[in-house]
mmCIF file as gemmi writes it, N, C-alpha and C atoms, coordinates in Angstrom:
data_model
loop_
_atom_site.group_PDB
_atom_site.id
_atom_site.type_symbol
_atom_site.label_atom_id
_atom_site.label_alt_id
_atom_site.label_comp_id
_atom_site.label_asym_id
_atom_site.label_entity_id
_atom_site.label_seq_id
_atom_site.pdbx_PDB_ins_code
_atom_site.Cartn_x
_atom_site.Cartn_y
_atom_site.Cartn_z
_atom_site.occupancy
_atom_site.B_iso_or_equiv
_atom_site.pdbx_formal_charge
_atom_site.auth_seq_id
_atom_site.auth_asym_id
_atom_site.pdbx_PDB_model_num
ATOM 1 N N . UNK Axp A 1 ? 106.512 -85.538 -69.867 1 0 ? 1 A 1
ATOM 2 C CA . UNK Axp A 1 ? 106.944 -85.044 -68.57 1 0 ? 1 A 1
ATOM 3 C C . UNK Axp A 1 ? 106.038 -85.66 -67.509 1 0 ? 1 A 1
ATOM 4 N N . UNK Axp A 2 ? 106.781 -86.222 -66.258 1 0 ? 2 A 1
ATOM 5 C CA . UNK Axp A 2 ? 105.752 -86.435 -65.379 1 0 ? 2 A 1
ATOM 6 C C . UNK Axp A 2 ? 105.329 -85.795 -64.767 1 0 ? 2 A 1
ATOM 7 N N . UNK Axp A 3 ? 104.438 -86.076 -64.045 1 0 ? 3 A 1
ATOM 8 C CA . UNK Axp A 3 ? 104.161 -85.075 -62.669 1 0 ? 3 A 1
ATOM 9 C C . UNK Axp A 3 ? 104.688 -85.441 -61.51 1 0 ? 3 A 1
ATOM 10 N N . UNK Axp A 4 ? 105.829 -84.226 -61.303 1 0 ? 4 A 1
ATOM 11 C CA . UNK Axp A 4 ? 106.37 -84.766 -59.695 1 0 ? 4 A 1
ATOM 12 C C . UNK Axp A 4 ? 107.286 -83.136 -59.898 1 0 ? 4 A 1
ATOM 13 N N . UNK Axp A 5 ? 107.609 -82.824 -58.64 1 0 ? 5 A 1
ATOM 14 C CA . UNK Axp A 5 ? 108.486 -81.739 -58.247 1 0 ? 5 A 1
ATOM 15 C C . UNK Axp A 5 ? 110.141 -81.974 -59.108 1 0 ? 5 A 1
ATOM 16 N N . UNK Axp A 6 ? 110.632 -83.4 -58.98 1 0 ? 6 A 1
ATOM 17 C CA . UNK Axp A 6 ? 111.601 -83.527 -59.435 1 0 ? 6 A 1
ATOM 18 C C . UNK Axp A 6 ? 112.042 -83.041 -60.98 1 0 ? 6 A 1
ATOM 19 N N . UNK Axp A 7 ? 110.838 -83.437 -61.566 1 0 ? 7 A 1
ATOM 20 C CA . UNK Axp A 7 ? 110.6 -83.636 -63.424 1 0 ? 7 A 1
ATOM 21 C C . UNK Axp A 7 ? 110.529 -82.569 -63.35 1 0 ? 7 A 1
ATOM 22 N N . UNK Axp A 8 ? 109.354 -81.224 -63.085 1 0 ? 8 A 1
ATOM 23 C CA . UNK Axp A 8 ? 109.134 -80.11 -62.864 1 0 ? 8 A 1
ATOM 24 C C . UNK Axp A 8 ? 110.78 -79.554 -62.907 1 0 ? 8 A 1
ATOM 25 N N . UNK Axp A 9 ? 111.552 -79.405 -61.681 1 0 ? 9 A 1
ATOM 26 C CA . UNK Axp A 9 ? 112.774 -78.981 -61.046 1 0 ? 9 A 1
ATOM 27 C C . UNK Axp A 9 ? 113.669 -79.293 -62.49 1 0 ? 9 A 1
ATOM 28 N N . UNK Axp A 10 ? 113.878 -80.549 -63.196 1 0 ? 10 A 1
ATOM 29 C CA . UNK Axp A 10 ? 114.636 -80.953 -64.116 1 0 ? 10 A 1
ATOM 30 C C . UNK Axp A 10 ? 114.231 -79.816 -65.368 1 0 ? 10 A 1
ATOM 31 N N . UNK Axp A 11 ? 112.408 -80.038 -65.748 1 0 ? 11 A 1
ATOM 32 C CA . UNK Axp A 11 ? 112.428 -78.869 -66.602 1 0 ? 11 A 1
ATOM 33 C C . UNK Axp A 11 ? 112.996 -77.772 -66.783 1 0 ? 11 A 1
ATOM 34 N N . UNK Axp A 12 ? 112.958 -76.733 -65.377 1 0 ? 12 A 1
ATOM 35 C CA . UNK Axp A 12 ? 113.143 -75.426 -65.391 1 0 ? 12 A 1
ATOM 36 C C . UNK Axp A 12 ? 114.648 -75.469 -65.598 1 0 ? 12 A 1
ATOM 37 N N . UNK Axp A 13 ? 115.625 -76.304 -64.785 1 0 ? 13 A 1
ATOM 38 C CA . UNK Axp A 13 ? 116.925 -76.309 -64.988 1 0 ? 13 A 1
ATOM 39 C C . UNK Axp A 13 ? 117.406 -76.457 -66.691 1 0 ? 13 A 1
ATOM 40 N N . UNK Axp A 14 ? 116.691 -77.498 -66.976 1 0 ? 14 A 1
ATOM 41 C CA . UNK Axp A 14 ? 117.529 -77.808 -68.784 1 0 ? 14 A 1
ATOM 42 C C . UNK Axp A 14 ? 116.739 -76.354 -69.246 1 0 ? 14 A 1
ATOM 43 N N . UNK Axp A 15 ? 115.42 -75.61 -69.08 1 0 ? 15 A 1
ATOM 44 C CA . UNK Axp A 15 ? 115.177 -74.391 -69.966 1 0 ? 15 A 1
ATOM 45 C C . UNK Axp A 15 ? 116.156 -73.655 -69.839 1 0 ? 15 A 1
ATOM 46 N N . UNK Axp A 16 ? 116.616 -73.276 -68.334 1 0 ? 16 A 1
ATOM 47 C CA . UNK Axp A 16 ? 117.385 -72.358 -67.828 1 0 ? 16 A 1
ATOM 48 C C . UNK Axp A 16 ? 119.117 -72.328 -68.97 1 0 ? 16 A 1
ATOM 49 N N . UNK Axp A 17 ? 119.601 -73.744 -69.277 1 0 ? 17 A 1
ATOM 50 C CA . UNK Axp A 17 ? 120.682 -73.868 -69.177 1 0 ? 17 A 1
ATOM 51 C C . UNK Axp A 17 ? 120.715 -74.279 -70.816 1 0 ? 17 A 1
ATOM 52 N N . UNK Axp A 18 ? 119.378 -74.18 -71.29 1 0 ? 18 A 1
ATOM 53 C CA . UNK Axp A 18 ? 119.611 -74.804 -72.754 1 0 ? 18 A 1
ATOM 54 C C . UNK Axp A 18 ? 119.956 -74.216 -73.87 1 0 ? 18 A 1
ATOM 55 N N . UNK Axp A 19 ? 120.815 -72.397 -73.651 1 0 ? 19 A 1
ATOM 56 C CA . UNK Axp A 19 ? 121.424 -71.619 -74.984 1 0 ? 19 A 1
ATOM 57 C C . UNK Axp A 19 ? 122.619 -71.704 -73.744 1 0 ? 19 A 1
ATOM 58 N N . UNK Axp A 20 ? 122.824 -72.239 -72.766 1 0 ? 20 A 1
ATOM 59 C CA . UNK Axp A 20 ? 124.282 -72.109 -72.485 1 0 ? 20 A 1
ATOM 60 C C . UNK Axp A 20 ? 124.968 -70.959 -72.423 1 0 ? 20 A 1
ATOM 61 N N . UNK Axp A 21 ? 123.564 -69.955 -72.163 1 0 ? 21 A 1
ATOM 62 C CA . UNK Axp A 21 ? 123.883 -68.229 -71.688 1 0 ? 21 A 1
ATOM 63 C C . UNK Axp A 21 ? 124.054 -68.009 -70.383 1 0 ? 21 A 1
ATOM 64 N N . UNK Axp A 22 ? 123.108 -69.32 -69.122 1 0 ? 22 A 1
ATOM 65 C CA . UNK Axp A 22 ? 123.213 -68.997 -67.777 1 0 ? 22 A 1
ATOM 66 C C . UNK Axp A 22 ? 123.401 -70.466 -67.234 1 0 ? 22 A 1
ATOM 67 N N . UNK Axp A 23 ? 123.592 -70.704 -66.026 1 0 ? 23 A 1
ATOM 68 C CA . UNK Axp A 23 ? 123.201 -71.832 -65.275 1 0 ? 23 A 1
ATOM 69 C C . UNK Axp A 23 ? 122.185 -71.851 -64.038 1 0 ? 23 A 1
ATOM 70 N N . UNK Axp A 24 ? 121.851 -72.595 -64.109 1 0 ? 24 A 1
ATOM 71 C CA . UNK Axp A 24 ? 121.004 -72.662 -62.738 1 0 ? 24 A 1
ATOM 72 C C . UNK Axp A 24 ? 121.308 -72.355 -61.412 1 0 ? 24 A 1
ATOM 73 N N . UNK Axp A 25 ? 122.676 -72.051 -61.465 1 0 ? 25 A 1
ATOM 74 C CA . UNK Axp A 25 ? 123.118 -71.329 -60.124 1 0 ? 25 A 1
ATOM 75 C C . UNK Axp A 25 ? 123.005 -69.448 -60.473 1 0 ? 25 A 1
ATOM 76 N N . UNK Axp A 26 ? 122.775 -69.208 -61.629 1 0 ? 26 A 1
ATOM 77 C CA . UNK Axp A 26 ? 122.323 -67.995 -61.552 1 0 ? 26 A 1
ATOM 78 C C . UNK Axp A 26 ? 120.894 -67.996 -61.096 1 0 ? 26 A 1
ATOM 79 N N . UNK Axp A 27 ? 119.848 -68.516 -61.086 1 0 ? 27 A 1
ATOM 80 C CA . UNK Axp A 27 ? 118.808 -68.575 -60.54 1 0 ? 27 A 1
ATOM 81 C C . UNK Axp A 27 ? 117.897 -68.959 -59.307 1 0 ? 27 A 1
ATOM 82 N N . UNK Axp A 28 ? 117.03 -68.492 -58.389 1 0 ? 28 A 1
ATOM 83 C CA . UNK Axp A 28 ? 116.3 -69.025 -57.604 1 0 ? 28 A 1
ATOM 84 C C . UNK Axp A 28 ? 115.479 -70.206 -58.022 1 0 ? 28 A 1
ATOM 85 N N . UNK Axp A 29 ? 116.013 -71.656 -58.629 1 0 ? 29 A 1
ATOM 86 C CA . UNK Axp A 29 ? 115.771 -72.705 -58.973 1 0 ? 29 A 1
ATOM 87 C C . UNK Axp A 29 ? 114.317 -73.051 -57.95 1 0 ? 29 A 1
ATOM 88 N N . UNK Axp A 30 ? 113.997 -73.026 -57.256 1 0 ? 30 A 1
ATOM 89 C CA . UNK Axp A 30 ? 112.964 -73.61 -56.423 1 0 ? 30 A 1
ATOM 90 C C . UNK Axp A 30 ? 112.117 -72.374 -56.199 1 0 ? 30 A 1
ATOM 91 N N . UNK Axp A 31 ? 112.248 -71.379 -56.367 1 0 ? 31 A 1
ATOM 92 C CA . UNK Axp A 31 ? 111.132 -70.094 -56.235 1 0 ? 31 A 1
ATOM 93 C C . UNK Axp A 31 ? 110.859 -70.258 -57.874 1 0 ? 31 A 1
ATOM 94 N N . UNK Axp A 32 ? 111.354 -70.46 -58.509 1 0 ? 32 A 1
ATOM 95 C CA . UNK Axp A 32 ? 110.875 -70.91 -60.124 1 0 ? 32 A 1
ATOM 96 C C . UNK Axp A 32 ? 109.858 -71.762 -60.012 1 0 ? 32 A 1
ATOM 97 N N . UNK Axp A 33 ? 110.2 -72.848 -59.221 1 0 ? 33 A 1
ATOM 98 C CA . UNK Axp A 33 ? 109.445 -73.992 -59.855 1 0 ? 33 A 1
ATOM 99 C C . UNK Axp A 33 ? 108.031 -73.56 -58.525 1 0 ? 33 A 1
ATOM 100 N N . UNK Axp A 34 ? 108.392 -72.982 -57.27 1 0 ? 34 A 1
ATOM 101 C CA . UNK Axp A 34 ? 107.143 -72.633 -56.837 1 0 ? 34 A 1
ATOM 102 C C . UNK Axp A 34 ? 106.066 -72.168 -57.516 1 0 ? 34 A 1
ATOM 103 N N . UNK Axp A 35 ? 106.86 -71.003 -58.154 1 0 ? 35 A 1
ATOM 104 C CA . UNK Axp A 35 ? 105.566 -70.099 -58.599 1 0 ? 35 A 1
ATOM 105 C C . UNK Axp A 35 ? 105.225 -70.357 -59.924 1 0 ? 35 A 1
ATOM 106 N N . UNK Axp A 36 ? 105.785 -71.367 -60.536 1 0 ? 36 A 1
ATOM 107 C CA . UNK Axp A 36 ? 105.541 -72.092 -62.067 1 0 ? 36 A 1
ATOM 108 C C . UNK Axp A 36 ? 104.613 -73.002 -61.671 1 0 ? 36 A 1
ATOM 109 N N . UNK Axp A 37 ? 104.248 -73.629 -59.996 1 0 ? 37 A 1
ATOM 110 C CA . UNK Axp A 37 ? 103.544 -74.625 -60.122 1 0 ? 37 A 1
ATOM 111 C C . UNK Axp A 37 ? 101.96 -74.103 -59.612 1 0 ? 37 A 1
ATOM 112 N N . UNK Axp A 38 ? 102.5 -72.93 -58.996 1 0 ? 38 A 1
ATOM 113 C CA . UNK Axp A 38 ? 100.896 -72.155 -58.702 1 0 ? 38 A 1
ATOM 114 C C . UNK Axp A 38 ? 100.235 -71.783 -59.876 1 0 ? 38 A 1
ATOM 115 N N . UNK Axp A 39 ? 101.179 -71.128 -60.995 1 0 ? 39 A 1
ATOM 116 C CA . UNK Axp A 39 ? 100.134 -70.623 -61.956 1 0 ? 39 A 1
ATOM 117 C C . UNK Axp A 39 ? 99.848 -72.191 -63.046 1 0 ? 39 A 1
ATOM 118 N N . UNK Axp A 40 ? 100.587 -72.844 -63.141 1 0 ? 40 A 1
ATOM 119 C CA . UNK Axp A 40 ? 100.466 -73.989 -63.536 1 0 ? 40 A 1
ATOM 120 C C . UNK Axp A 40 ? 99.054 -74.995 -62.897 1 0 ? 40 A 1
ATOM 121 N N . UNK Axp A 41 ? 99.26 -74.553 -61.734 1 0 ? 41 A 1
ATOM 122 C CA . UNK Axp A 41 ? 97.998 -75.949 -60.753 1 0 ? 41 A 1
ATOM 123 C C . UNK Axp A 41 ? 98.738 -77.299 -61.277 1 0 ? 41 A 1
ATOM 124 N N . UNK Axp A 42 ? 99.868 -77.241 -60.956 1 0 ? 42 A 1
ATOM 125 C CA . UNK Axp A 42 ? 99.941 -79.105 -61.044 1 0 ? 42 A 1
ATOM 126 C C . UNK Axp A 42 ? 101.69 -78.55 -61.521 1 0 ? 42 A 1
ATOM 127 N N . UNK Axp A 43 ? 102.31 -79.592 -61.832 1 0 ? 43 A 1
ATOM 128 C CA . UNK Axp A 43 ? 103.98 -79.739 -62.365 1 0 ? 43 A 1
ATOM 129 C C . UNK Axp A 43 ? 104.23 -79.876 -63.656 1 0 ? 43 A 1
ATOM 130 N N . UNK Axp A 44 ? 103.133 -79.649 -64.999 1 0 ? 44 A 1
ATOM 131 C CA . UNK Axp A 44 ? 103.737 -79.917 -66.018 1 0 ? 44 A 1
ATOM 132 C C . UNK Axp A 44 ? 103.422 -78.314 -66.248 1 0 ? 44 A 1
ATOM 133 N N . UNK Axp A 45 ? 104.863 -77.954 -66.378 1 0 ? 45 A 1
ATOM 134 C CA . UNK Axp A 45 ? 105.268 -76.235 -66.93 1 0 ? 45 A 1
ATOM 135 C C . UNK Axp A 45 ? 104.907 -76.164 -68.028 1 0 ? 45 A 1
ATOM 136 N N . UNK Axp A 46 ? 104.776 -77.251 -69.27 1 0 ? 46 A 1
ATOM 137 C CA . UNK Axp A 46 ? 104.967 -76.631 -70.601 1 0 ? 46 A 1
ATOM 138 C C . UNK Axp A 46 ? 103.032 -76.245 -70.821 1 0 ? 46 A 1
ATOM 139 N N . UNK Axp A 47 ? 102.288 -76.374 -69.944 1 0 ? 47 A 1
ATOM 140 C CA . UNK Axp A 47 ? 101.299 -75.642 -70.33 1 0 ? 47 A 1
ATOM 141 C C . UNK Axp A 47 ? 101.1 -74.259 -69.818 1 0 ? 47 A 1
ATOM 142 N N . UNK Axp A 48 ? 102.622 -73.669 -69.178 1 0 ? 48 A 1
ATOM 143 C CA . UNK Axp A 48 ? 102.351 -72.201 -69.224 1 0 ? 48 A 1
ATOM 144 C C . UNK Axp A 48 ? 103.107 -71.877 -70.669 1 0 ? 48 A 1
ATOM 145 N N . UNK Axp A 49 ? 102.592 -70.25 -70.807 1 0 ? 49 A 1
ATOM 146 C CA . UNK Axp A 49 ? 102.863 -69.926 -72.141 1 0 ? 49 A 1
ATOM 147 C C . UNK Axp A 49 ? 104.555 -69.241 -71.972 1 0 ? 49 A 1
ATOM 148 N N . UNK Axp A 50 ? 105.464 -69.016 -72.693 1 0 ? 50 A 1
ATOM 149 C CA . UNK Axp A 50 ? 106.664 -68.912 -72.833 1 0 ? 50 A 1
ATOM 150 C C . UNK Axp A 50 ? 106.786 -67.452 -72.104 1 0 ? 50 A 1
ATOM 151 N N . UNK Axp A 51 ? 105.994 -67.16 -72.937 1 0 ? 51 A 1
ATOM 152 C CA . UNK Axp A 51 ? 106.349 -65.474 -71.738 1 0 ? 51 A 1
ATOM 153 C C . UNK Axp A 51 ? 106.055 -65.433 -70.518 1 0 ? 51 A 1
ATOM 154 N N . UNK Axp A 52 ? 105.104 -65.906 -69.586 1 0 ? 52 A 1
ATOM 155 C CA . UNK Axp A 52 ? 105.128 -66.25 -68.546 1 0 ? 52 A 1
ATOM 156 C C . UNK Axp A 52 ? 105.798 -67.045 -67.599 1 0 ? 52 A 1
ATOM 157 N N . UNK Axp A 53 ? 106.523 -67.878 -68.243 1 0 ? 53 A 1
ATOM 158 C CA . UNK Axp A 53 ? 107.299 -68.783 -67.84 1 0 ? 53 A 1
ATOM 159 C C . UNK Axp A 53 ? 108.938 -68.005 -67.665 1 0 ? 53 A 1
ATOM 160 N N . UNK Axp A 54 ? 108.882 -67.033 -68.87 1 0 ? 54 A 1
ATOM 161 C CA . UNK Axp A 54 ? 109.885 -66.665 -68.265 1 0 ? 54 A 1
ATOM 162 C C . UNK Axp A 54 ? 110.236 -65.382 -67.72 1 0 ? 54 A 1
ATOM 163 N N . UNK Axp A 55 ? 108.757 -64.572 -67.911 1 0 ? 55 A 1
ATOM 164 C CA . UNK Axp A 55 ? 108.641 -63.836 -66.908 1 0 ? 55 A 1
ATOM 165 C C . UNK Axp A 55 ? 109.144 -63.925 -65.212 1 0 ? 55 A 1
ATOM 166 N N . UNK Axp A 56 ? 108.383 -65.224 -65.022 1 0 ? 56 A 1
ATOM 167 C CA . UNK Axp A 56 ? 108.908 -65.917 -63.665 1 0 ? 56 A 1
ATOM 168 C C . UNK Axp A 56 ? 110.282 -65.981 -63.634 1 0 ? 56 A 1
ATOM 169 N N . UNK Axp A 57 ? 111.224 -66.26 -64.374 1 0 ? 57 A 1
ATOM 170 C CA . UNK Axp A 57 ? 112.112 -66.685 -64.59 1 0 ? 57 A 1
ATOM 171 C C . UNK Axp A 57 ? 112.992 -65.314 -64.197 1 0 ? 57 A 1
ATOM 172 N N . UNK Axp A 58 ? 112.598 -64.364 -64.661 1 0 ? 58 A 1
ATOM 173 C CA . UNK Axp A 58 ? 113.304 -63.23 -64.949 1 0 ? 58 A 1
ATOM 174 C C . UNK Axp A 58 ? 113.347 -62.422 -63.056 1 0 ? 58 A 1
ATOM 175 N N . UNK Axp A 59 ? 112.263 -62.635 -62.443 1 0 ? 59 A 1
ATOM 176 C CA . UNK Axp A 59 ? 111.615 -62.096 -61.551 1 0 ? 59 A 1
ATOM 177 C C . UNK Axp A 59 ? 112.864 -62.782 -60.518 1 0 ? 59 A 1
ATOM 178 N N . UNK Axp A 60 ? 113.253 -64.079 -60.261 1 0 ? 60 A 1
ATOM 179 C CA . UNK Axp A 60 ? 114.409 -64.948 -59.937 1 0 ? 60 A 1
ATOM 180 C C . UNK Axp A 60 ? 115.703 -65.106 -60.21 1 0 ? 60 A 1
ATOM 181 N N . UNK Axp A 61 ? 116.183 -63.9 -60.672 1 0 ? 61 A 1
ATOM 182 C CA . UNK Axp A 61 ? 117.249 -64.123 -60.927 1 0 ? 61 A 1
ATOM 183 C C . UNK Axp A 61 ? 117.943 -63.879 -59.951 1 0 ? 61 A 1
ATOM 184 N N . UNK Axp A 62 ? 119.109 -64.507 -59.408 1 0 ? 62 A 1
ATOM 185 C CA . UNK Axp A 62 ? 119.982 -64.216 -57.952 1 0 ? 62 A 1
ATOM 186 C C . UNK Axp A 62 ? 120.598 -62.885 -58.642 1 0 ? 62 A 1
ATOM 187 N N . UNK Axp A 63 ? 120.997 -61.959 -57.709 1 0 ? 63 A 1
ATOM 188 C CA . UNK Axp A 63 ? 122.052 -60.638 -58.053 1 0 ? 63 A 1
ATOM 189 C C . UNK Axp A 63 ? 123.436 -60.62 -57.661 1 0 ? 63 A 1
């Protein structure tokens, strides 16, 4: 993965969409990747741990 907002943005979308339970239009896609990149310090997500990651995740969901 590189480091850039884009790669980051690409991550969270394919996690989001990869059991083909939701899409990324169910989600605040860019408040994800905000607050994935604060606790992160930098754009590569996969060094947060899964529950946190989708803790965030969960916290974003559009209603």
């Amino acid at each position: 993965m590189s480091d850039s907002l884009e790669s980051a943005t690409a991550y969270v979308i394919e996690a989001l969409e990869a059991k083909g339970t939701a899409t990324r239009y169910d989600f605040d896609v860019s408040g994800i990747v905000a607050e994935s990149h604060a606790i992160a310090n930098g754009w590569n997500f996969r060094t947060i741990e899964d529950t946190t990651f989708w803790g965030i995740v969960a916290r974003f969901l559009r209603p």
